[in-house]
N, C-alpha and C positions, 0 to 999 in steps of 0.2 A: 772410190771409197764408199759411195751411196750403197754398191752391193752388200755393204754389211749393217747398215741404218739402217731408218726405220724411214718411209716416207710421210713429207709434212701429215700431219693429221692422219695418221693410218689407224690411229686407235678409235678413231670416229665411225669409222666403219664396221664396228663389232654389234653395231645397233643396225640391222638390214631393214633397207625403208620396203613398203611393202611394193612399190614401182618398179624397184628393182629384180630384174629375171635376168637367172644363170640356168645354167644347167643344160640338156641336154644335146641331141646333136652340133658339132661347132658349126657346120655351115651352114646349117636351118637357125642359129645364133646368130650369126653375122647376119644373113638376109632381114632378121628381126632389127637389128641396129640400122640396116639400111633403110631400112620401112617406115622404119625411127625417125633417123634424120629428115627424111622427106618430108612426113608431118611435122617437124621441125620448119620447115620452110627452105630448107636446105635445095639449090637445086639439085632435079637428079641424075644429070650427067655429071657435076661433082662429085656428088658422094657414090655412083660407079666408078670413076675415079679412085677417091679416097681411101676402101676398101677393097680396092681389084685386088689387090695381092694378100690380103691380109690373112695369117695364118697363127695354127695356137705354138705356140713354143715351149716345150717342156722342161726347158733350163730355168724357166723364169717361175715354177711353178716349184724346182728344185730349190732355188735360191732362196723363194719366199718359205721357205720350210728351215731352211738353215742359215739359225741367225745365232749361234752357240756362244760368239763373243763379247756376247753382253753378259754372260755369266762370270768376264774377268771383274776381281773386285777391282778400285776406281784405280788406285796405286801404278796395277800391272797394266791397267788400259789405257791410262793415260802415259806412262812411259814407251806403249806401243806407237802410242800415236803423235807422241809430241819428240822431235828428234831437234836437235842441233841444227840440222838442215832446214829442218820447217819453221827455224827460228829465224836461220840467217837470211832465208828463203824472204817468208812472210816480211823481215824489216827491208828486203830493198823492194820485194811489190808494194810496200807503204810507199816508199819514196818514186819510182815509177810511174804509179796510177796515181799521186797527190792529187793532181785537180780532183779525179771523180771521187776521193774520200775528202777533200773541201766541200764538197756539192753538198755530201753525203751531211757533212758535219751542218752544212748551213740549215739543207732542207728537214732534214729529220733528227739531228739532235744521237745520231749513234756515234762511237770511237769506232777510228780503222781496226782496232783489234778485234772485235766482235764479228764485221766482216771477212776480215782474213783467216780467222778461224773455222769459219763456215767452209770458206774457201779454199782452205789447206786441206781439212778434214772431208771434204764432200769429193774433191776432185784432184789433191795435191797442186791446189792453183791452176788447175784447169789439164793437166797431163793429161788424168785418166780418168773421160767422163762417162765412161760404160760405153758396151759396144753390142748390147740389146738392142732391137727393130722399137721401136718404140710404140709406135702402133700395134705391133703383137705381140707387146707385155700386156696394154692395156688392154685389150679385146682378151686374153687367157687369162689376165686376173677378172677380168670381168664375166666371163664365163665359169669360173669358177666359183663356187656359192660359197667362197668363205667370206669374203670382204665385197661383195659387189655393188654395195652402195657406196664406194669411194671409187672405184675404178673406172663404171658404167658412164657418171657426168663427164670422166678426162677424157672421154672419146670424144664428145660432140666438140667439149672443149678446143681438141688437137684437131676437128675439121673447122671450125671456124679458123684456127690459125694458118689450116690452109689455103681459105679461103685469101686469108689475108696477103700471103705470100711469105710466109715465115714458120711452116711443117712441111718434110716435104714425108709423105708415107711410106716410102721406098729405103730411104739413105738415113732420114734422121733417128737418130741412135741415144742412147742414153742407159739410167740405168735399170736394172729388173724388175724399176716397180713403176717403171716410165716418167719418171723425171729427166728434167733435160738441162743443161750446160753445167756453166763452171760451180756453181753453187745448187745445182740441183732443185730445179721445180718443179710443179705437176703443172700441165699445159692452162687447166682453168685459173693456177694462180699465176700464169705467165699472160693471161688475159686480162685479169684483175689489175696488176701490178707490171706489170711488164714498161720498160721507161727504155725508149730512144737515148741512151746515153752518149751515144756520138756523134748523133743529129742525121745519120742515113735513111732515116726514113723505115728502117725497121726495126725489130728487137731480136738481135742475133744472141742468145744465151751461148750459144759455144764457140763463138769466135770473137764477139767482140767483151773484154773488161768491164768498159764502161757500163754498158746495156748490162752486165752481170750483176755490177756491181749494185747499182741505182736500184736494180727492180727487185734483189736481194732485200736492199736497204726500207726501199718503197713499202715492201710486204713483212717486213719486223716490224714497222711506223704502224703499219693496217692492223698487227695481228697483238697492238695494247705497247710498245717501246715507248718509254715516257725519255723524253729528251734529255741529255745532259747530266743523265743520273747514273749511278753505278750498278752494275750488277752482281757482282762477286766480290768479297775480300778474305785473306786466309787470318783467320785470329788465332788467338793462347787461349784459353778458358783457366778459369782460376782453381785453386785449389778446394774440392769440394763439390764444383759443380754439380747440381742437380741434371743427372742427364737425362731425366725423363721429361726436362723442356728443348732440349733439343729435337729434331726434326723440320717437315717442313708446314705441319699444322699446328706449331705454334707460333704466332707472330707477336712482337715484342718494339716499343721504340727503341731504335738502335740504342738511343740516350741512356735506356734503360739497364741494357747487356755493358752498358760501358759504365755504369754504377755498379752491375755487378761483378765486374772482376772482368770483364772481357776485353784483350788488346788487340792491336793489330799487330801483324808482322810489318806492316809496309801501307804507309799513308796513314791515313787518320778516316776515322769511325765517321761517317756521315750521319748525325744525331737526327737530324732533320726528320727522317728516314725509318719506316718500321723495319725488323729484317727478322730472319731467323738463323738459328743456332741449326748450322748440319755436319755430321760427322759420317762422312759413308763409310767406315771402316772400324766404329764406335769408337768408345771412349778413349782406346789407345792409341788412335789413329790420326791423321791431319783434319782441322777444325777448319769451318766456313762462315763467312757472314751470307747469306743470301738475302739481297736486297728484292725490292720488287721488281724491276726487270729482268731477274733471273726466270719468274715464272712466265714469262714471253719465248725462252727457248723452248718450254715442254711443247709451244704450239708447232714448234718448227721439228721438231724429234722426243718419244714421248720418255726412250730410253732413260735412266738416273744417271746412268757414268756416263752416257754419253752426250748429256747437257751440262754436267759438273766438268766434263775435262772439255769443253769447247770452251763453255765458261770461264774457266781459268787458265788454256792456252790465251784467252784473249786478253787476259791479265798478263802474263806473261809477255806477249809482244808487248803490251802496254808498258813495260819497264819492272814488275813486280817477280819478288826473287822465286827459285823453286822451292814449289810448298815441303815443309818438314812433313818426314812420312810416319813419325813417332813410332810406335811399336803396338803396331794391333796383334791381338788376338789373332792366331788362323782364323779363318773361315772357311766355309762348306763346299766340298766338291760339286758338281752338278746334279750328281746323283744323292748325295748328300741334301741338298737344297729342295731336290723332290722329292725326299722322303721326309725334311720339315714339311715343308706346304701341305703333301698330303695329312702328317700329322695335325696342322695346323686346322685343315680343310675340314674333319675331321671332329675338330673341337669347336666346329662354327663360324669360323673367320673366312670371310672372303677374300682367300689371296691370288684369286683370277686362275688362269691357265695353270695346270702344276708344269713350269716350263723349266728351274731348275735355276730362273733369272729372280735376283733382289728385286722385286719392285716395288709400289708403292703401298700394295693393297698388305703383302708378304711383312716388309719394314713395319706396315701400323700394327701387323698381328702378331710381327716377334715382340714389340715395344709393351703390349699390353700384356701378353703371356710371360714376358721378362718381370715385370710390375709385381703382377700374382704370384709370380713364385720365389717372392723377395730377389730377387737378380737386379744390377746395373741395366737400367730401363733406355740403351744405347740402341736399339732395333740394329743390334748386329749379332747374327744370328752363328753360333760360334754347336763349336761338337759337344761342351758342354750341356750346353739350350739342347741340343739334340736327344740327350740321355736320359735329360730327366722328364723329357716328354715321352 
């Protein structure tokens, strides 16, 4: 599933550190990483080893170019993604792997639904973990001068691992942006985090669960997972609502949204709790509470739908009914959506890439441009918004 994500942190890498060198010839590239390593302290019959076969791959360079489905809105991506199967699925690996989501529950404070979700969506529970060389995804993303300050560290990272006896260069496999096992990590966060879950003496990401699981769990605890708290709830908003405080930059005490007219569908509003008001599909469309550890998924995937539909599949295993899809407004084709942005672009809004995708930069510039031109300030950006731009 990773081939159509985004890998942990990928958006970090749009800032190129100036250490980082792509580009030219691949095998005068490769001899530089081996050079590399050595002054690393690496030794250097290892790392002739480690990169004897290493080669560029053009599939992974195709893949990272085509990522179109994030242009579905949240509705139709998450119905792609959430089946009957991945329900009935996901609730007997709860019961299956118990011990290591007791571990999980003791040491860090996460629900097995947050897990399984990761783990349904990333790999479908481990089926299909990519079948990319792993070592020459990251060596061709890393030659490649788009992103190479995120790919360049995962090499040394994946020889250390070999050193360890847990990469092997040849066979291990994953997916096109070189993440590895059932839930998908980049080699330096499998060094960071990486947990012995079955007590073997290594961290098998694509064979063993447990190891999956933990080191999953390990690196949402690392990357701000506040214990025992919620992350998503589907609410009603009241009649009236001001929907220009909807979004994810305004935050509010939940106590507060539940004086103003805001319910749950299922369970009770944890007051306690700041949250925000988000509608991915505006006014007319299904409503969110987002608590504060929902902003712990953007660390793990920077995508909106597809932190909103992990998020709420994991409500969903969690016993929480399917969200009502209310009656949104259409919204914009893909080509539609880059001729907003560039309009948008245009009028001085920075809505990043004109890529055709909602995101977050795109949502704060329909929200403001909706505001000005008396419009329902819902940052859904509909063919009307279009026209009168």
């Amino acid at each position: 599933m990773r081939g159509i994500t985004t890998a942990l942190a990928l958006w970090l890498a749009s800032t190129t550190m100036a250490s980082a060198e792509c580009g030219g010839g691949f095998q005068s590239f490769v001899q530089g990483l081996r050079q590399e390593a050595i002054a690393k302290g690496h030794d250097p019959a290892t790392v002739a080893r480690f990169f004897a076969n290493a080669r560029q791959d053009p599939k992974v360079l195709q893949a990272d170019r085509r990522q179109g489905v994030f242009q579905l809105p949240f509705t139709e991506f998450a119905r792609r993604l959430i089946s009957n199967n991945r329900l009935s699925k996901g609730r007997a690996m709860a019961k299956r792997h118990k011990a290591s989501f007791d571990q999980i529950a003791r040491s860090y404070g996460i629900d097995a639904g947050v897990l399984l979700a990761f783990w349904a969506f990333e790999t479908d529970y481990g089926a299909f973990q990519g079948d990319f060389n792993t070592l020459n995804a990251l060596v061709t993303l890393s030659h490649d001068c788009r992103r190479p300050s995120l790919f360049r560290p995962q090499i040394f990272a994946a020889l250390e691992l070999f050193e360890h006896g847990d990469f092997d260069p040849a066979t291990t496999t994953g997916a096109w942006a070189g993440e590895i096992g059932m839930v998908q990590m980049l080699p330096r966060d499998i060094l960071e985090n990486g947990v012995d879950g079955d007590g073997d003496g290594h961290v098998r990401l694509k064979s063993s669960p447990a190891d999956a699981l933990l080191s999953g769990a390990k690196m949402l605890s690392g990357l701000g997972w506040r214990k025992n708290e919620p992350w998503l709830q589907e609410v009603a908003l009241p009649a009236g609502f001001d929907w220009s405080l909807s979004g994810l930059e305004t935050a509010k005490p939940a106590a507060e949204w539940a004086r103003m007219g805001v319910t749950p569908r299922h369970g009770k509003i944890n007051t306690t709790l700041p949250a925000r008001v988000i509608l991915p599909q505006g006014k007319g469309g299904p409503a969110f509470l987002a608590y504060p550890n929902f902003d712990v998924y953007f660390e793990w995937n920077q995508s909106f739908t597809y932190v909103l539909t992990a998020a709420y599949f994991a409500n969903r295993l969690a016993g929480a009914p399917v969200f009502d899809p209310g009656n949104p407004d259409p919204g914009l084709s893909g080509d539609q959506m880059k001729a907003l942005q560039s309009k948008l672009a245009k009028r001085g809004y920075d809505v990043g890439k004109i890529d055709g995708i909602l995101g977050a930069g795109t949502r704060a510039a329909v929200r403001d441009v909706q505001a000005r031109l008396g419009l329902p300030a819902d940052a859904w950006p509909t063919r009307a918004l279009l026209d009168r731009l």
